[in-house]
C-alpha positions in Angstrom: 9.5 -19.9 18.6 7.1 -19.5 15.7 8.7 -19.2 12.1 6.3 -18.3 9.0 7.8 -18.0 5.4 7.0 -14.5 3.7 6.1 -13.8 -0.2 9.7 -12.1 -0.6 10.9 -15.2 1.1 12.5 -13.5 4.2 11.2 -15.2 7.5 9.4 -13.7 9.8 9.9 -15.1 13.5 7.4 -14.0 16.3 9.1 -14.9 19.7 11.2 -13.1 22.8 11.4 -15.1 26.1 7.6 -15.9 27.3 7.0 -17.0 23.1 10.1 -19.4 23.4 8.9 -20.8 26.6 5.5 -21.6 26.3 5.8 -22.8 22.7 8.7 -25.5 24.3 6.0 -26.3 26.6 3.5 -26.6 24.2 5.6 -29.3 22.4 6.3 -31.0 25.5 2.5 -31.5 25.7 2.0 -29.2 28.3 -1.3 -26.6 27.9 0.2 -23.2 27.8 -1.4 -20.0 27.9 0.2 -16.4 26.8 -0.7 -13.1 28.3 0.7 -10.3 26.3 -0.2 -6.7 24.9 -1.0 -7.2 21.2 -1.8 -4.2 19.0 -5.0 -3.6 17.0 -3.3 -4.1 14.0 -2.3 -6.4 11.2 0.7 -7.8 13.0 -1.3 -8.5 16.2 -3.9 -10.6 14.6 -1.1 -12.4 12.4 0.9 -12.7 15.7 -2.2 -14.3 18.0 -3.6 -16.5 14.9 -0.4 -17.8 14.6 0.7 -18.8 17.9 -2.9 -19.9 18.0 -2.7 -22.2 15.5 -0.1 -23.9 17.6 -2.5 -25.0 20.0 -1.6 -22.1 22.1 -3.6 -20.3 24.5 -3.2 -16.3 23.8 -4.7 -13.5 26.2 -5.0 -10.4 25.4 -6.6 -7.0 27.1 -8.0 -4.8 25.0 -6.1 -4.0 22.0 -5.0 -0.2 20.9 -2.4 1.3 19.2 -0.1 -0.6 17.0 2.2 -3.9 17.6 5.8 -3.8 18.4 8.3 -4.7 16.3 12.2 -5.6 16.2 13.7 -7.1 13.2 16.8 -8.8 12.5 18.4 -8.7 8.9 21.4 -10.9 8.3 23.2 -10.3 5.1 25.2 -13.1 2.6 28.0 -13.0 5.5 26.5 -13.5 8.5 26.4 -10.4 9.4 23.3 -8.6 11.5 21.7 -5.5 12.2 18.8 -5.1 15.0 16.0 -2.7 14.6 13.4 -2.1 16.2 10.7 -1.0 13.7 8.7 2.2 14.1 7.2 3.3 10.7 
């Protein structure tokens, strides 16, 4: 799980079940490599630099169209709400 602070300080997390394993692995000292669909966008280059920067392998086919994504909000209570972001 990769966690980067953003200017409004909200957090931005980039993970889901292959991120979360291969970046355990990673800090196990295993090499790791991730294969996933990336968009040709903003958030896909912001995505695989980061996860690079980890020391992590990331594959991609060609990229098109625009990344997935889901947010999370939690407010003062706890409380969340799930998203999945398609503006």
């Amino acid at each position: 799980m990769t966690c980067t602070p953003e200017p409004d300080a909200a957090l931005r997390w980039y993970r889901g079940s292959p991120v979360v394993i291969a970046t355990e692995l990673r800090r196990r000292g295993a090499r790791t490599a991730l294969l996933t669909q990336l968009g040709d966008d903003d958030a896909g280059e912001r995505i695989a630099t980061t996860l690079r920067a980890t020391g992590m392998s990331v594959r991609t086919p060609p990229r098109s169209g625009r990344t997935a994504r889901r947010s999370v909000y939690m407010d003062a209570d706890g409380l969340t709400t799930d998203r999945l972001d398609d503006d």
